[in-house]
PASEBA-1860 file (N, C-alpha, C; in nm, 3 decimals):
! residues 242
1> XXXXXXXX> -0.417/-4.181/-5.673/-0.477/-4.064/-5.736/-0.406/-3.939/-5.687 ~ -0.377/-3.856/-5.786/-0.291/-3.785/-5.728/-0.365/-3.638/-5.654 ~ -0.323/-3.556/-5.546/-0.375/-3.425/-5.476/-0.403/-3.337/-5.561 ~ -0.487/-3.303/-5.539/-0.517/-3.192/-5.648/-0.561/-3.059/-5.510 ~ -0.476/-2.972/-5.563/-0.447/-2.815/-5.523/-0.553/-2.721/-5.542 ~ -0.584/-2.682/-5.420/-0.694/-2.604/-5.459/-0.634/-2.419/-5.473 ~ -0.739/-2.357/-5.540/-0.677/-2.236/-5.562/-0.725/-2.132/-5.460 ~ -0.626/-2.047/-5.387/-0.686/-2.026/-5.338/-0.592/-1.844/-5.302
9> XXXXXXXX> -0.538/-1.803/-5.466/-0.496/-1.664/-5.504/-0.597/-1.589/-5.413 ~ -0.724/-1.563/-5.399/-0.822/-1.442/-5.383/-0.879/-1.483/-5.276 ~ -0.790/-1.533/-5.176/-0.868/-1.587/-5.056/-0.811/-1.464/-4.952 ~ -0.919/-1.387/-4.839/-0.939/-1.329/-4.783/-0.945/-1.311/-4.651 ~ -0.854/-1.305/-4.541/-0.864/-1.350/-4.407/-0.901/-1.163/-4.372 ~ -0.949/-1.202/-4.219/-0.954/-1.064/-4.187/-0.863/-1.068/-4.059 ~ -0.821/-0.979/-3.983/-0.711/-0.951/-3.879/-0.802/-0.965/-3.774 ~ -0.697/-1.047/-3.711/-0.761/-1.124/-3.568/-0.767/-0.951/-3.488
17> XXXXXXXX> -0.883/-0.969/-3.364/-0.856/-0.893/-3.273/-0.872/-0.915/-3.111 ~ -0.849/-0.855/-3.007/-0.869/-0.904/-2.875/-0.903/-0.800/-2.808 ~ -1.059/-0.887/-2.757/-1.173/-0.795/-2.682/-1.108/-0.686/-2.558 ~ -1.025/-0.778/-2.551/-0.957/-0.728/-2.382/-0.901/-0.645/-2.396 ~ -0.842/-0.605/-2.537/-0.735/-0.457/-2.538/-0.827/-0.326/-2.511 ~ -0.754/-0.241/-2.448/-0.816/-0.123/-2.390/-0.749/-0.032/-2.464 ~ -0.820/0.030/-2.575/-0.748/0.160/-2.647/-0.659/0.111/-2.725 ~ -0.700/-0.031/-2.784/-0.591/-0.124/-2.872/-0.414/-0.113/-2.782
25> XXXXXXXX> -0.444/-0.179/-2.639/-0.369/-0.184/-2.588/-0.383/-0.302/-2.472 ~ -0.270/-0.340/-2.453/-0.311/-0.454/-2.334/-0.240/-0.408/-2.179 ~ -0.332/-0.451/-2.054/-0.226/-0.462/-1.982/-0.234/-0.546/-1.864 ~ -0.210/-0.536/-1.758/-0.175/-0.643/-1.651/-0.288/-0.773/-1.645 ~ -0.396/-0.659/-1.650/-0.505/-0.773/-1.603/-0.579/-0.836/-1.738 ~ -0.557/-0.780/-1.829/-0.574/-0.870/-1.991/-0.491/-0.956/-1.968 ~ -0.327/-0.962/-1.959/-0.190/-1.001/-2.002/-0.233/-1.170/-1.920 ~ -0.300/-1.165/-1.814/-0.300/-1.295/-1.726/-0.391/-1.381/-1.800
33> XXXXXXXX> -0.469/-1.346/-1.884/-0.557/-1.432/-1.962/-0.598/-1.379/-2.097 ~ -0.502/-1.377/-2.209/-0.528/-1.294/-2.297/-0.582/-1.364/-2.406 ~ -0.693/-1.327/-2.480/-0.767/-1.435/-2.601/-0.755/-1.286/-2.738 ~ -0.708/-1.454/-2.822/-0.752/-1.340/-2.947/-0.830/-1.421/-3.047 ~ -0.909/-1.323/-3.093/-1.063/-1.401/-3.149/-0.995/-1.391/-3.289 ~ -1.061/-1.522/-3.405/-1.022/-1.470/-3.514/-1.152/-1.495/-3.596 ~ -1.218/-1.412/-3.672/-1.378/-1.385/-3.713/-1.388/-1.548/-3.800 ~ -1.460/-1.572/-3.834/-1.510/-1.702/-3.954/-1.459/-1.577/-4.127
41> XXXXXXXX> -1.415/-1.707/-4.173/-1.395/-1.666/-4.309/-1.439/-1.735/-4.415 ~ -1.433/-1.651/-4.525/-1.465/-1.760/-4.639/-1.419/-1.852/-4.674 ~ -1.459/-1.982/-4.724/-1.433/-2.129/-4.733/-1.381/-2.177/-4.594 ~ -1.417/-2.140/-4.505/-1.369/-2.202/-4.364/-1.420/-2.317/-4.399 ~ -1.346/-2.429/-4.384/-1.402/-2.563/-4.331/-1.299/-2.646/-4.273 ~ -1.375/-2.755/-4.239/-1.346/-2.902/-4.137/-1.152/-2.913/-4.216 ~ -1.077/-2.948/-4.121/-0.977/-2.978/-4.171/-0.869/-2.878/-4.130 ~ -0.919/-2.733/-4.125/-0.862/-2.599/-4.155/-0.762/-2.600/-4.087
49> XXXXXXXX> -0.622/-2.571/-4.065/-0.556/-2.542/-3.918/-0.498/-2.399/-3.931 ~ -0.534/-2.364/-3.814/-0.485/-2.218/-3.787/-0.391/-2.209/-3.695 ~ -0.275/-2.106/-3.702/-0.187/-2.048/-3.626/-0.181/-1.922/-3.623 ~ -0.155/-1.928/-3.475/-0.136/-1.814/-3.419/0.020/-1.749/-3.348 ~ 0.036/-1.654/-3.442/0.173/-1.563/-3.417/0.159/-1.431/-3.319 ~ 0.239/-1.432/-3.262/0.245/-1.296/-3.172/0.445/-1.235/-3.196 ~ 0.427/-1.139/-3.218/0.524/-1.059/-3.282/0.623/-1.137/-3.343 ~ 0.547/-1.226/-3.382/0.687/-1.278/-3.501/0.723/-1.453/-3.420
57> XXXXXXXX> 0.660/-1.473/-3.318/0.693/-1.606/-3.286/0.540/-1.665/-3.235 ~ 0.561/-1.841/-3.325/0.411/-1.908/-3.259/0.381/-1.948/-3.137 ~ 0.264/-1.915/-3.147/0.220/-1.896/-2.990/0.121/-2.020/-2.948 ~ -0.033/-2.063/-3.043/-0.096/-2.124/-3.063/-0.161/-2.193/-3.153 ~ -0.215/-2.249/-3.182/-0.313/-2.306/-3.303/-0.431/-2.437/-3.312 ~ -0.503/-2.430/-3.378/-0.629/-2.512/-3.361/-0.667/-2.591/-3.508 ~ -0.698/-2.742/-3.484/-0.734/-2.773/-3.614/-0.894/-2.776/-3.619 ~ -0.938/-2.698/-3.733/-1.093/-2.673/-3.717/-1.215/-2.818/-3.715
65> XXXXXXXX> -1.262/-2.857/-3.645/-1.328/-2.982/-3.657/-1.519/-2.941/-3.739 ~ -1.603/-3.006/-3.748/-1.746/-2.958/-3.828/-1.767/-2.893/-3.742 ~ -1.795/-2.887/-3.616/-1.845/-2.791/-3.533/-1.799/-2.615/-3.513 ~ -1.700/-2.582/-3.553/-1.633/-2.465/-3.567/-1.673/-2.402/-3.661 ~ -1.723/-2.415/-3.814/-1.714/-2.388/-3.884/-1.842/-2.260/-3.830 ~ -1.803/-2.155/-3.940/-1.932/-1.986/-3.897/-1.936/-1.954/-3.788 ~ -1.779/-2.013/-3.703/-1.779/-1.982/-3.561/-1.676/-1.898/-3.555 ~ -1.700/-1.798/-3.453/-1.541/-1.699/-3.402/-1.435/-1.833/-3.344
73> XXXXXXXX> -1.329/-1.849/-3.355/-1.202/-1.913/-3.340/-1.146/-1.776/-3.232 ~ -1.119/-1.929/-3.085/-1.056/-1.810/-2.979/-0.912/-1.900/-2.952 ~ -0.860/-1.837/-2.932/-0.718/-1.868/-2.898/-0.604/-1.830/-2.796 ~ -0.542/-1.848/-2.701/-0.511/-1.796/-2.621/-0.349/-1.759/-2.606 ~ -0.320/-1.692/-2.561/-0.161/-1.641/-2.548/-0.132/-1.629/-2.445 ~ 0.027/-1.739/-2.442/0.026/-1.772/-2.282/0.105/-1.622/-2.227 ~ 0.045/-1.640/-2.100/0.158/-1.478/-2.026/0.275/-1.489/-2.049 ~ 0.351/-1.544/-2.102/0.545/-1.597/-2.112/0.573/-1.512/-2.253
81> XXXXXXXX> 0.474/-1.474/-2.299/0.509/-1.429/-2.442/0.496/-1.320/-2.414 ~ 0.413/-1.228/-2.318/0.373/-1.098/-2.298/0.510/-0.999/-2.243 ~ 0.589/-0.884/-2.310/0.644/-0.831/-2.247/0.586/-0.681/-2.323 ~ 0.645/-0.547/-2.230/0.608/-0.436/-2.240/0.659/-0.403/-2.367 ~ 0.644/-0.314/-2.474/0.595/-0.262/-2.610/0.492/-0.284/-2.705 ~ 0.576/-0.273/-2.835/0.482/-0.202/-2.937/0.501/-0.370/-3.033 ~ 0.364/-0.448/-2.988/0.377/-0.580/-3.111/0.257/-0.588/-3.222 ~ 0.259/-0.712/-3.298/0.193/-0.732/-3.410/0.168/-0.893/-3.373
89> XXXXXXXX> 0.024/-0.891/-3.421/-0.034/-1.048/-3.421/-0.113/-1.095/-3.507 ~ -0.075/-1.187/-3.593/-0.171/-1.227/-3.733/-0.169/-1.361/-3.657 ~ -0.252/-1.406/-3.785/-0.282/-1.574/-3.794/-0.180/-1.627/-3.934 ~ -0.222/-1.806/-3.947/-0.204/-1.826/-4.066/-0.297/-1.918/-4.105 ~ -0.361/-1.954/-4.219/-0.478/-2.060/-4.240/-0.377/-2.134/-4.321 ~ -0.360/-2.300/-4.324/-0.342/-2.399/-4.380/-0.465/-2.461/-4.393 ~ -0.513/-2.466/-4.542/-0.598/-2.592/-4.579/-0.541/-2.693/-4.669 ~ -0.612/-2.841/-4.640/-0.558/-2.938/-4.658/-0.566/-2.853/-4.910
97> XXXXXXXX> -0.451/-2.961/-4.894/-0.414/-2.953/-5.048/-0.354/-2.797/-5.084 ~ -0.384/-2.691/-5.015/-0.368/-2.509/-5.028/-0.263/-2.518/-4.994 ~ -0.231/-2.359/-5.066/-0.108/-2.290/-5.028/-0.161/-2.214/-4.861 ~ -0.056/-2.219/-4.785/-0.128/-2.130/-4.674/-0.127/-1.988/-4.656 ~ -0.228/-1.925/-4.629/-0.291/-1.775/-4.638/-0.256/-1.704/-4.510 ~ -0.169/-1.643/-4.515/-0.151/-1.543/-4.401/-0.243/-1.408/-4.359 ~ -0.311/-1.364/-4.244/-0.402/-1.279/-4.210/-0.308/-1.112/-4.229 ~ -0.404/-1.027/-4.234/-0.328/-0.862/-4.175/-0.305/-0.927/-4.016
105> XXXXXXXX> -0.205/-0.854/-4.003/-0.164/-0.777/-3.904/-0.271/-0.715/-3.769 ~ -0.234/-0.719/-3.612/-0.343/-0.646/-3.595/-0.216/-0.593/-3.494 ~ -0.169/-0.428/-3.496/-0.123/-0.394/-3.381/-0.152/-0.330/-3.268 ~ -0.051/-0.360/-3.200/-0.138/-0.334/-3.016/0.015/-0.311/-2.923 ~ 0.004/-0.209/-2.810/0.075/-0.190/-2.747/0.037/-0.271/-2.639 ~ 0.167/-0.345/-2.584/0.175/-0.437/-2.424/0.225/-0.306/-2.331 ~ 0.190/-0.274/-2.217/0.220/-0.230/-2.081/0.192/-0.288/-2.011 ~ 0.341/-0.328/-1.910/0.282/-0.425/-1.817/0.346/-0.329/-1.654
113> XXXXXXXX> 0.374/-0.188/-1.730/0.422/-0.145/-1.580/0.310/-0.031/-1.502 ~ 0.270/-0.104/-1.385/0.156/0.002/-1.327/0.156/0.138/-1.268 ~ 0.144/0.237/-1.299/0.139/0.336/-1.236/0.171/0.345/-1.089 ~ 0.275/0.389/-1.031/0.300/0.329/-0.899/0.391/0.205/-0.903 ~ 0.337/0.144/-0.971/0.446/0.002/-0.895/0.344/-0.061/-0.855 ~ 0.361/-0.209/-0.909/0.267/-0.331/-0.823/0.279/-0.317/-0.705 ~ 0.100/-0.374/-0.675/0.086/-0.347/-0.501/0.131/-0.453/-0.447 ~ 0.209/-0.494/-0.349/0.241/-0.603/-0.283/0.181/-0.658/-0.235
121> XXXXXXXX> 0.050/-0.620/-0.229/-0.081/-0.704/-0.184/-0.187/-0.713/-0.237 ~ -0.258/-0.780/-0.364/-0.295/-0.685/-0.475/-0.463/-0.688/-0.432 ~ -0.502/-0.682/-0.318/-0.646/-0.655/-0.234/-0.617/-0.508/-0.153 ~ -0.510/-0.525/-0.136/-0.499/-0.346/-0.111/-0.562/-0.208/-0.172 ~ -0.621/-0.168/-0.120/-0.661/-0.027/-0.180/-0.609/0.069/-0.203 ~ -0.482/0.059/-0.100/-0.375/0.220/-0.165/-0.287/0.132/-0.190 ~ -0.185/0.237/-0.293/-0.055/0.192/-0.381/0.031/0.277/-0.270 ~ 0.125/0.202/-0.211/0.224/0.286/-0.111/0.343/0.294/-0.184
129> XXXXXXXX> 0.341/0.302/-0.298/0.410/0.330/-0.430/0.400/0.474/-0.480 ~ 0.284/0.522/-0.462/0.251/0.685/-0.457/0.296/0.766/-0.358 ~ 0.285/0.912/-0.399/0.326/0.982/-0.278/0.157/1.058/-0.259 ~ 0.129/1.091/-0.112/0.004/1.148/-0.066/0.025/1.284/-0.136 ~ -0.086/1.393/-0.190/-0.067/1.508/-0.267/0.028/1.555/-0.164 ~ 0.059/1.689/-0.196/0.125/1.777/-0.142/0.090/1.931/-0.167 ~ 0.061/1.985/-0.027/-0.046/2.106/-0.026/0.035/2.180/0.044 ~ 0.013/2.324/0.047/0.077/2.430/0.111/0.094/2.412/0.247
137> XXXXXXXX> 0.221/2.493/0.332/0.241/2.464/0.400/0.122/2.513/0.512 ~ 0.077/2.651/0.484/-0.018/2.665/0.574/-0.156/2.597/0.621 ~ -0.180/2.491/0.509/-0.329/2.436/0.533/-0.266/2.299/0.575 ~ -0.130/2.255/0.584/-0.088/2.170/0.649/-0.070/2.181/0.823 ~ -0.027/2.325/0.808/-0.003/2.344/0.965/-0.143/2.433/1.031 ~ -0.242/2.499/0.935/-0.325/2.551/1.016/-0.470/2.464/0.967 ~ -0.430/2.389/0.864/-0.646/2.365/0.801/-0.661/2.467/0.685 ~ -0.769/2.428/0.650/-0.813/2.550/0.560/-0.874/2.622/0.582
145> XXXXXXXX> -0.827/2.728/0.561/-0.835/2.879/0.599/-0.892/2.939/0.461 ~ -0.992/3.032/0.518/-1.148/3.076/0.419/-1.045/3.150/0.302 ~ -0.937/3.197/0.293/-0.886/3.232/0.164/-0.849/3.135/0.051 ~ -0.843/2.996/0.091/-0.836/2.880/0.003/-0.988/2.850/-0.012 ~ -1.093/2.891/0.043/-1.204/2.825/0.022/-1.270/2.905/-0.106 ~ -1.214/2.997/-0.081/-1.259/3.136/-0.182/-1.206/3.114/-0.323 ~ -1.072/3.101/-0.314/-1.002/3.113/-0.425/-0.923/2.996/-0.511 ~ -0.966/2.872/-0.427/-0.927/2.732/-0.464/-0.813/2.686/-0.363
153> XXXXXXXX> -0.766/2.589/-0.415/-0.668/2.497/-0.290/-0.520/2.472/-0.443 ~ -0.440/2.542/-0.402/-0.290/2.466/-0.484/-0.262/2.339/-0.438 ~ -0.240/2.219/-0.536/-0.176/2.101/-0.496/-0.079/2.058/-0.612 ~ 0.008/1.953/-0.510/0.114/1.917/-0.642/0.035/1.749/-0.612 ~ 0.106/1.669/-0.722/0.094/1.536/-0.738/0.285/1.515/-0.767 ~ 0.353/1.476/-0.682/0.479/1.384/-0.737/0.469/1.329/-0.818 ~ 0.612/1.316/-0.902/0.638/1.210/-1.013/0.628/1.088/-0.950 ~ 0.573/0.993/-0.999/0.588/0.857/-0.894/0.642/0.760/-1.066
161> XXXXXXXX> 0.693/0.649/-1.020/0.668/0.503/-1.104/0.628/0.464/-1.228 ~ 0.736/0.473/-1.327/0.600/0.437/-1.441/0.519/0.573/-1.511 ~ 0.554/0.684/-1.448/0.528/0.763/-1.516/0.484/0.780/-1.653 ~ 0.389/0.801/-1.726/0.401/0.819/-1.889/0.294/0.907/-1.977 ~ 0.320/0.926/-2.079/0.250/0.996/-2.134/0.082/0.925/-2.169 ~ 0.030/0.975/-2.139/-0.163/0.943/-2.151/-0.241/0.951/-2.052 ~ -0.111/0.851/-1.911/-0.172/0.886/-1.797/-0.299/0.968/-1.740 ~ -0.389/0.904/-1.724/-0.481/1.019/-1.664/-0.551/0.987/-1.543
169> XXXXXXXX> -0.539/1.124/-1.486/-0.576/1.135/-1.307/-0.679/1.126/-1.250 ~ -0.699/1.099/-1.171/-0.888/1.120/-1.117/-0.834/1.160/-0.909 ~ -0.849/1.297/-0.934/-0.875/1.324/-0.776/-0.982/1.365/-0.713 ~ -0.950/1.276/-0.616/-1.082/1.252/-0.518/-1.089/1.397/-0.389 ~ -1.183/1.462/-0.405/-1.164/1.564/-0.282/-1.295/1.536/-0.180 ~ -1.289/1.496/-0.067/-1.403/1.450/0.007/-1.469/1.367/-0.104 ~ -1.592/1.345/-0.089/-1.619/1.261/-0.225/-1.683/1.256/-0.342 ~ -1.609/1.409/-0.353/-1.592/1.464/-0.502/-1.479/1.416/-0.606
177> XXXXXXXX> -1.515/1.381/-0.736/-1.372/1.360/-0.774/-1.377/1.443/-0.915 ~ -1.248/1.456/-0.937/-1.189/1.540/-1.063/-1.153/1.501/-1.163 ~ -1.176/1.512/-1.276/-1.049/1.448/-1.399/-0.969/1.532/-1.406 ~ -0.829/1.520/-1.401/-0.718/1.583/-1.450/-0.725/1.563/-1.617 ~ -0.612/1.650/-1.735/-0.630/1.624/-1.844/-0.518/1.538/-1.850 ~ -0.527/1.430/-1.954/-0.374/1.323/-1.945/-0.251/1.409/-1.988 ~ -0.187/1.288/-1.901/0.006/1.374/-1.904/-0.007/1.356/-2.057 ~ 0.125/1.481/-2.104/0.155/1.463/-2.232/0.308/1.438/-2.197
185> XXXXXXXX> 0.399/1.420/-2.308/0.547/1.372/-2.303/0.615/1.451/-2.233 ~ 0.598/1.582/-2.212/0.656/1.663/-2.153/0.643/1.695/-2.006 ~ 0.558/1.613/-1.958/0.451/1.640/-1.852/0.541/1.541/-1.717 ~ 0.602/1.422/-1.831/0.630/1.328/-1.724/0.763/1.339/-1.685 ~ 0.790/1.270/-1.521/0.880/1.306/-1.461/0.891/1.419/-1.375 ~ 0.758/1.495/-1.357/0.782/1.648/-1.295/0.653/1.620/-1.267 ~ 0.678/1.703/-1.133/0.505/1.717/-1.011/0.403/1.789/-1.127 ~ 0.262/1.745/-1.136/0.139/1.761/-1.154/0.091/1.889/-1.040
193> XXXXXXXX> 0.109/1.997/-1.073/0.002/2.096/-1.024/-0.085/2.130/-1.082 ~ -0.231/2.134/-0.982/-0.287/2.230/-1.023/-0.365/2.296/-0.911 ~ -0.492/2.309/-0.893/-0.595/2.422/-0.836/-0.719/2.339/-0.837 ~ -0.730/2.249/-0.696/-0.877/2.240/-0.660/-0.953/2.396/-0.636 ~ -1.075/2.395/-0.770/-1.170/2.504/-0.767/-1.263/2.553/-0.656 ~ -1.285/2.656/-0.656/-1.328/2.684/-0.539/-1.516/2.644/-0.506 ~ -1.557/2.602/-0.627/-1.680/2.564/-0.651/-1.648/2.440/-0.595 ~ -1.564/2.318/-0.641/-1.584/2.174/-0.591/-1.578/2.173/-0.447
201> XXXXXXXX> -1.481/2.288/-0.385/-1.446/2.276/-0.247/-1.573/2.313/-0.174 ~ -1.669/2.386/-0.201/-1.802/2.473/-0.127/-1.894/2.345/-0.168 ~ -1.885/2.309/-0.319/-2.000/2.170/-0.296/-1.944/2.064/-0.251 ~ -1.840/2.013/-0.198/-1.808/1.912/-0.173/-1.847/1.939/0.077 ~ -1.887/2.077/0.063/-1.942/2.088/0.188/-1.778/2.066/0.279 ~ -1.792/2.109/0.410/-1.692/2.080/0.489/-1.741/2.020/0.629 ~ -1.655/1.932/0.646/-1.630/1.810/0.769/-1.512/1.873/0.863 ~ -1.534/1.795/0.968/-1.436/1.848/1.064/-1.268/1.833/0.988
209> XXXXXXXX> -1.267/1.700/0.920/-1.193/1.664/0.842/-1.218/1.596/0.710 ~ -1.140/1.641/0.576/-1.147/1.573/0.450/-1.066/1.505/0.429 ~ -1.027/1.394/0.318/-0.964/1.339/0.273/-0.948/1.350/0.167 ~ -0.823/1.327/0.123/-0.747/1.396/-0.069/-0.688/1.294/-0.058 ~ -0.718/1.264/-0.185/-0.622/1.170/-0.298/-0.644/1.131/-0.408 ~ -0.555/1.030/-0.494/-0.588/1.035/-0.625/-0.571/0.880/-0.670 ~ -0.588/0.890/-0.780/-0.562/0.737/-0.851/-0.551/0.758/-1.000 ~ -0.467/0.660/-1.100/-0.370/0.696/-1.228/-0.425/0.521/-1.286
217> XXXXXXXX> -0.465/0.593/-1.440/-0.511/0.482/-1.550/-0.400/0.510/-1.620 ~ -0.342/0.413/-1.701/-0.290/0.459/-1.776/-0.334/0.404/-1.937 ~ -0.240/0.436/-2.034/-0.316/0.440/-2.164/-0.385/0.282/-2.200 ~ -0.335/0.180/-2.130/-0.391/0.010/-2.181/-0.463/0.011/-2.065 ~ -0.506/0.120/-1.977/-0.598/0.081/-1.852/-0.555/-0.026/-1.743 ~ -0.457/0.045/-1.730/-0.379/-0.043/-1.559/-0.427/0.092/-1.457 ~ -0.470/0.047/-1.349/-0.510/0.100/-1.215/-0.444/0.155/-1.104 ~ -0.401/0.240/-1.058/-0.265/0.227/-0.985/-0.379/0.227/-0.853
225> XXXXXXXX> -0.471/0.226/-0.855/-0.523/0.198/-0.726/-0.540/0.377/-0.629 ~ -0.598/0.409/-0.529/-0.520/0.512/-0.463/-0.406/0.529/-0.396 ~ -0.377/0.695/-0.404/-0.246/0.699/-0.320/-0.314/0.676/-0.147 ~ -0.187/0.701/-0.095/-0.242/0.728/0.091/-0.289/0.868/0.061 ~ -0.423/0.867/0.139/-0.504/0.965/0.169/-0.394/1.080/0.292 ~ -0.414/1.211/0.205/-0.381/1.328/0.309/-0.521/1.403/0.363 ~ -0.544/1.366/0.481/-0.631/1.494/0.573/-0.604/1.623/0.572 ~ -0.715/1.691/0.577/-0.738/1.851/0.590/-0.818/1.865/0.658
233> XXXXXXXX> -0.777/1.913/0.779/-0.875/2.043/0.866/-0.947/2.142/0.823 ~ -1.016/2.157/0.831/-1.099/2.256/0.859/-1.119/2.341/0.935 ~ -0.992/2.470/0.956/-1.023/2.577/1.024/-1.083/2.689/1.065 ~ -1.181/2.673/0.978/-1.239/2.808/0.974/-1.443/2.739/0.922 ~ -1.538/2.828/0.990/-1.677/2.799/0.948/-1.690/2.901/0.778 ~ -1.743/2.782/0.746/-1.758/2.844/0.586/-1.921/2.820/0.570 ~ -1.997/2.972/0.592/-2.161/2.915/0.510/-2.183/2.868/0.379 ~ -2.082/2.912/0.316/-2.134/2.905/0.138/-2.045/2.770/0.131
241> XX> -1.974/2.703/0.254/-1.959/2.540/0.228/-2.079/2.430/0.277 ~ -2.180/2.486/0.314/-2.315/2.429/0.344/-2.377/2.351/0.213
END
């Protein structure tokens, strides 16, 4: 008896996606176990086989058994396929007797380089890949002195590693912390100044000694962890740091 072909012109897949991308982006700690879900579709059934492409080469695939069927389809992509840019990942549905139906597209940027530089110990808390801020010379050699308390504190942040545009900062002042606004294209490669306010410095109260530093997300949400903490003295009694 001969196969008879089913039609299947107006058949409808939808574009796989993966939970783990951050800002439709992937990075280190997605990249080690990365799944991409692909929704239930119409006429899904028993038989079905699906593949899975990642920028243009197969990666995985599953033949659907009764139990799958009105189920999300997960699939996994081994880390060997993962390198840093800009890719695309569809499916393809083969059903038995069909022509096979290719999905959209779903794109997503890979970063796999961390802000800083991988930690060589990755339970470490500072990235010794960073440089500690860098503050004037006088509150280095005397403390802070009540004219920085008044009028804010100048700091730079070095270019470090990986540098890039989206980057965004979070500095910690005693244990207050700040958002910086993210680097833009122009931003990177050149020290980050700005002006701890003179409000965070009075509520953040003063200790015999503080600690400064920072830590860098970047746009797929890699961690650079903190830099090494720089100390500040406290030279001078401040009431309105009470």
């Amino acid at each position: 008896m001969p196969q008879i072909s089913r039609n299947t012109s107006e058949f409808k897949l939808f574009a796989p996606y993966l939970p783990q991308a951050h800002n439709h982006g992937i990075g280190t700690r997605a990249a080690a176990h990365l799944l991409v879900n692909i929704d239930p579709y119409p006429e899904m059934d028993e038989g079905d086989l699906i593949e899975l492409f990642w920028d243009g080469c197969y990666v995985a695939s599953k033949l659907l058994s009764e139990s799958d069927i009105g189920y999300t389809i997960v699939l996994r992509v081994p880390e060997s396929f993962l390198q840093s840019g800009t890719i695309k990942t569809h499916y393809r549905v083969m059903k038995v007797g069909g022509t096979p139906i290719t999905s959209p597209s779903r794109k997503l940027r890979v970063k796999l380089d961390v802000p800083g530089g991988q930690l060589l110990i990755p339970s470490d808390e500072e990235n010794q890949g960073l440089a500690p801020v860098s503050l004037p010379e006088a509150i280095t050699r005397h403390g802070l002195i009540s004219r920085y308390v008044k009028t804010g504190v100048p700091l730079a942040i070095e270019p470090y590693l990986n540098m890039a545009p989206s980057d965004e900062i979070t500095l910690r002042w005693g244990d207050l912390r700040m958002d910086l606004a993210p680097l833009k294209a122009e931003d990177v490669g050149k020290p980050v100044n700005l002006i701890v306010p003179a409000k965070l410095i009075q509520e953040a109260g003063h200790e015999q000694q503080l600690e400064v530093t920072y830590c860098i997300i970047d746009r797929v949400g890699n961690n650079s962890r903190w830099a090494p903490v720089r100390a500040i003295n406290f030279s001078v009694r401040c009431d309105s740091c009470r």
